[in-house]
PAZABA-53845 format. One record per residue: x, z, y of N, C-alpha, C in turn; residue number from 1; residue in one letter. Coordinates in Angstrom, 2 decimals, m for minus. Layout:
BEGIN
- X,Z,Y,X,Z,Y,X,Z,Y,NUM,A
...
This chain:
BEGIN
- 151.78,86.50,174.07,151.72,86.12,172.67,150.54,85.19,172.46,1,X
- 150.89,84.11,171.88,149.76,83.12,171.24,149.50,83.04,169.95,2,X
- 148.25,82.40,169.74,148.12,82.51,168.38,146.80,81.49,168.27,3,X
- 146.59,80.76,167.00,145.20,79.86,166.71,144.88,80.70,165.45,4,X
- 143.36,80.72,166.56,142.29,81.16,164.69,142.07,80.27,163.94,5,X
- 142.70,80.01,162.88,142.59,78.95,162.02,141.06,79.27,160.99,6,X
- 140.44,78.21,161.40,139.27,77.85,160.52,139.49,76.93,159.20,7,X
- 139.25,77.31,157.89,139.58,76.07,156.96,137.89,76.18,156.65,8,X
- 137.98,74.29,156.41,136.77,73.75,155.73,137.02,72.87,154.66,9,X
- 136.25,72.84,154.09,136.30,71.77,152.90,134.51,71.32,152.19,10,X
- 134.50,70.13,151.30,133.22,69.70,151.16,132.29,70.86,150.63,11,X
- 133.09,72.48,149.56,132.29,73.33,149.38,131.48,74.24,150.38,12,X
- 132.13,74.08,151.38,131.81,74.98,152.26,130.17,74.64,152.76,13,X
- 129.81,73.80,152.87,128.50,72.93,153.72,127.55,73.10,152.42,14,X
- 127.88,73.22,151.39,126.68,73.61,150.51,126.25,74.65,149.75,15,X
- 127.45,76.06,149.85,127.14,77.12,149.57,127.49,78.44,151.22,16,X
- 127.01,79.04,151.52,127.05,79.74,152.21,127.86,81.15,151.80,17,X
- 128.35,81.55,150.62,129.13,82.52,150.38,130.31,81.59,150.66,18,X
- 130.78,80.64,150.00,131.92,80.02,150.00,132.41,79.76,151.14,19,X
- 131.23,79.20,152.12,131.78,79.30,153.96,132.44,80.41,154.21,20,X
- 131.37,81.67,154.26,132.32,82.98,154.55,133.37,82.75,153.81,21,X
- 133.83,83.03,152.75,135.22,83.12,152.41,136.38,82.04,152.48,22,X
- 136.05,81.11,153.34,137.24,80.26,153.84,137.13,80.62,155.50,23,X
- 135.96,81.30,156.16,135.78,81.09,157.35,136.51,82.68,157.64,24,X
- 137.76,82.74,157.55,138.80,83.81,158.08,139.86,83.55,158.84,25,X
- 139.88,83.72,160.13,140.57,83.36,161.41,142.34,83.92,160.53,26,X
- 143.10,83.15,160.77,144.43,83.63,160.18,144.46,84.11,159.02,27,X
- 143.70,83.89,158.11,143.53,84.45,156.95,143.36,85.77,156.73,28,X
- 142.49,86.62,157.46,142.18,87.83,157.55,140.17,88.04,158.09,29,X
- 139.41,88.23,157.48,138.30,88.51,157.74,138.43,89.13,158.68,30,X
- 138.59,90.28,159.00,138.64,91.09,159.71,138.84,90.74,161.07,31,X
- 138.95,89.58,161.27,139.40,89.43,162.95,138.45,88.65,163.58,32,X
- 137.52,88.44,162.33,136.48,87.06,162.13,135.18,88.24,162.75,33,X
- 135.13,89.42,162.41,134.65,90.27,163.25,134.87,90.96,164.86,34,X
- 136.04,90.50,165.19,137.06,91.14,166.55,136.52,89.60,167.59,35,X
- 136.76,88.58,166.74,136.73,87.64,167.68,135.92,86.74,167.53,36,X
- 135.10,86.35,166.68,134.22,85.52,166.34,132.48,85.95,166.19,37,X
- 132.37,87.32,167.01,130.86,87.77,166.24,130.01,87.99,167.71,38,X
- 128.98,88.02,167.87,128.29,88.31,169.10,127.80,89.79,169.22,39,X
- 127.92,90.89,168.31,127.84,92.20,167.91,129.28,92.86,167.46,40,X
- 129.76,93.03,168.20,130.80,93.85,167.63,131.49,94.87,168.96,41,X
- 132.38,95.85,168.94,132.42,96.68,169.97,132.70,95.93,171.12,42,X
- 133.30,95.06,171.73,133.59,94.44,172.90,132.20,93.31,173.48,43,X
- 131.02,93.87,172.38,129.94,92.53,172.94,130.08,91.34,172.97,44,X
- 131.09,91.02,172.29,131.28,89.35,171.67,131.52,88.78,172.82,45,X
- 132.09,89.52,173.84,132.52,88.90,175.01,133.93,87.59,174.75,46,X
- 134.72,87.86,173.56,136.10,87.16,173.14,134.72,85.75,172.92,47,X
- 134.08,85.70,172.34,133.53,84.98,171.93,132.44,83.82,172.66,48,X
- 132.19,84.76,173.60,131.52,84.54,174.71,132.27,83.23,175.35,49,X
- 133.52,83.61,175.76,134.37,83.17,177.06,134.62,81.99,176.20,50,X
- 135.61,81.91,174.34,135.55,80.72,173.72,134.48,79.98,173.75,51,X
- 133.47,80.10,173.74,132.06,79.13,173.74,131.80,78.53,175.10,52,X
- 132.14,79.44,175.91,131.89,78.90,177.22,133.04,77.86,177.81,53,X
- 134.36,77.71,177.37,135.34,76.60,177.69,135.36,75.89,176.60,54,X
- 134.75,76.10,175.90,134.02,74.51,174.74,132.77,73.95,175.90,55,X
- 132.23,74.44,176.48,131.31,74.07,176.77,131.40,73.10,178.53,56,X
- 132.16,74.11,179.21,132.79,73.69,180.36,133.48,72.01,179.68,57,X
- 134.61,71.67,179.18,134.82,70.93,178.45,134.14,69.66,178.34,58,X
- 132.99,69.76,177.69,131.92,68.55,177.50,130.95,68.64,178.46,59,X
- 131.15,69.28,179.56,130.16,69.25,180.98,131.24,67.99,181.56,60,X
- 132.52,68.50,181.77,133.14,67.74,182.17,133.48,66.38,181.91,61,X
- 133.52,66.09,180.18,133.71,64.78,179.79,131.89,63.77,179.60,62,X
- 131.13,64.72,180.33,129.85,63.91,180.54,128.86,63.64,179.12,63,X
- 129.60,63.12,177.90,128.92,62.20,177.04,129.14,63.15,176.01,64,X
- 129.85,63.95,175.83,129.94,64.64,174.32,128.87,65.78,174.17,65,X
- 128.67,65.87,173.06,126.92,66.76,172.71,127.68,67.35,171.76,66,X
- 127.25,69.12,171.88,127.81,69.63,170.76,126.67,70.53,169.89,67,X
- 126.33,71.02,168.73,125.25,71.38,168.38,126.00,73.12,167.61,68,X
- 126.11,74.09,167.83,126.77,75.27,167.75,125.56,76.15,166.86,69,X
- 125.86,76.48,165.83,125.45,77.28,164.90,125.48,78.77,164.75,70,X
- 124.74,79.82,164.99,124.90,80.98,164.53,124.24,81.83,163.64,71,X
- 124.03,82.84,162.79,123.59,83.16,161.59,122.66,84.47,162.51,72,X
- 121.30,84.59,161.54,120.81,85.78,161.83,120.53,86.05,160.37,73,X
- 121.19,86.93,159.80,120.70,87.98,158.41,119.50,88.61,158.44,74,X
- 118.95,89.25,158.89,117.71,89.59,158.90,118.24,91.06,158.14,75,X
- 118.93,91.83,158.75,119.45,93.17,158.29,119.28,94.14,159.13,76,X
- 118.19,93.96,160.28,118.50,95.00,161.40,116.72,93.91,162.08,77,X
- 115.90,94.68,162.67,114.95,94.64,163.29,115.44,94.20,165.12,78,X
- 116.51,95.05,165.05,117.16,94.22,166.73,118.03,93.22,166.94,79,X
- 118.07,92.27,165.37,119.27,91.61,165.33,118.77,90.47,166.59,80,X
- 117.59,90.52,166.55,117.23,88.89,167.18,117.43,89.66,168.72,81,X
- 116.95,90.64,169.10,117.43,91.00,170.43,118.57,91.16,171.11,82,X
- 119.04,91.49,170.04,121.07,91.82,170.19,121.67,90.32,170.92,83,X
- 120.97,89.40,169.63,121.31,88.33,170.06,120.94,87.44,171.19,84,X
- 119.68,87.40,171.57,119.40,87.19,172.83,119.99,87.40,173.76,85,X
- 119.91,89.07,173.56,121.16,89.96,175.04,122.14,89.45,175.76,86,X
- 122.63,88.81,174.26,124.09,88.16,174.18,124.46,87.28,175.16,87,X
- 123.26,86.12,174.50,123.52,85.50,175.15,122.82,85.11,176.32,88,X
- 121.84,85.72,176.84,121.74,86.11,178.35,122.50,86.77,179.26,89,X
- 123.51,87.83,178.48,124.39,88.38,179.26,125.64,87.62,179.68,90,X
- 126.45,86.70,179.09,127.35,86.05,178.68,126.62,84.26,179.34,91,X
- 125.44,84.09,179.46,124.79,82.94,179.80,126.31,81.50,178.78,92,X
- 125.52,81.74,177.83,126.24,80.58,176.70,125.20,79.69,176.38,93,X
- 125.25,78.96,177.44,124.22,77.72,177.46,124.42,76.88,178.07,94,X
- 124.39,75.13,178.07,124.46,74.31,178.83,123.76,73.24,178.05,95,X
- 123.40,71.87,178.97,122.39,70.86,178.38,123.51,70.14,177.72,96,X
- 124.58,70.44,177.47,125.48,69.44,176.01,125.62,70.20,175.13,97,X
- 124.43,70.97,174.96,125.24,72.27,173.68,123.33,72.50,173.34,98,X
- 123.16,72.10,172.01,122.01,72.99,171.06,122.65,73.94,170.32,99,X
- 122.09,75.07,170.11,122.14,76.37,169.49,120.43,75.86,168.10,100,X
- 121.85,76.32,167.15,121.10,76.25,165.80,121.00,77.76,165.25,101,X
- 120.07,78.11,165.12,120.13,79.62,164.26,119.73,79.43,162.62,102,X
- 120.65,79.53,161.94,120.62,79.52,161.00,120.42,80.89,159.73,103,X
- 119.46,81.22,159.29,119.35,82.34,158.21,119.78,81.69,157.15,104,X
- 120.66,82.64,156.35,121.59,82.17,155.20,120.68,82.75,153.91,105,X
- 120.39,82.35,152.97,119.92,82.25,151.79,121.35,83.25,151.07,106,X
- 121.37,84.18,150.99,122.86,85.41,150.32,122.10,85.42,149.21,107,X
C-alpha cells in the first residue's frame, strides 16, 4: 500500500506559526503528523529519520543542491534539546548539503 503525506502551504503559513500547524497535517489528519513526521514519538522518529536521510542521499548525489531543514524546539521538557540530539546522532541526519535550522516558535 502507498500513500503521500500531503503537506499544504500557503502565504499564511510563513508568518503565523499556529496557522502552519494547522495546514501542516499529513493526509489531513494531525495525528499521523505525530506517527511520521516527529523525532520523539514511540518508534524514535526513525519513519522520519530514513525520510530525511533519502532527501539527503538525493542532493549528495545531484552535487549542487543545498537544502536548509527546519525543526521546532518548544521548550516544554528540560530533555527536549537532548532527545533531540540523540536523534539525531542516533539516526546520523546530517550531510554538508543540508543546514539544520532550530527554530523556537513564539505559541
Amino acid at each position: 500500500m502507498s500513500f503521500a503525506l500531503v503537506v499544504l502551504k500557503d502565504r499564511n503559513t510563513f508568518h503565523r506559526f499556529d496557522k502552519f500547524n494547522s495546514k501542516y497535517n499529513p493526509i489531513g489528519e494531525s495525528r499521523l503528523r505525530e506517527v511520521f513526521l516527529k523525532v520523539d514519538n514511540d518508534m524514535g522518529g526513525c519513519y522520519y529519520a530514513d525520510l530525511i536521510k533519502e532527501v539527503m542521499a538525493e542532493m549528495v548525489e545531484s552535487k549542487y543542491q543545498m537544502a536548509e531543514l527546519r525543526i521546532s524546539v518548544y521548550g516544554r521538557s528540560l530533555e527536549e534539546w537532548d532527545k533531540l540530539a540523540n536523534w539525531a546522532v542516533t539516526h546520523q541526519v546530517f550531510c554538508k548539503n543540508v543546514r539544520w535550522v532550530i527554530q523556537v516558535p513564539r505559541l
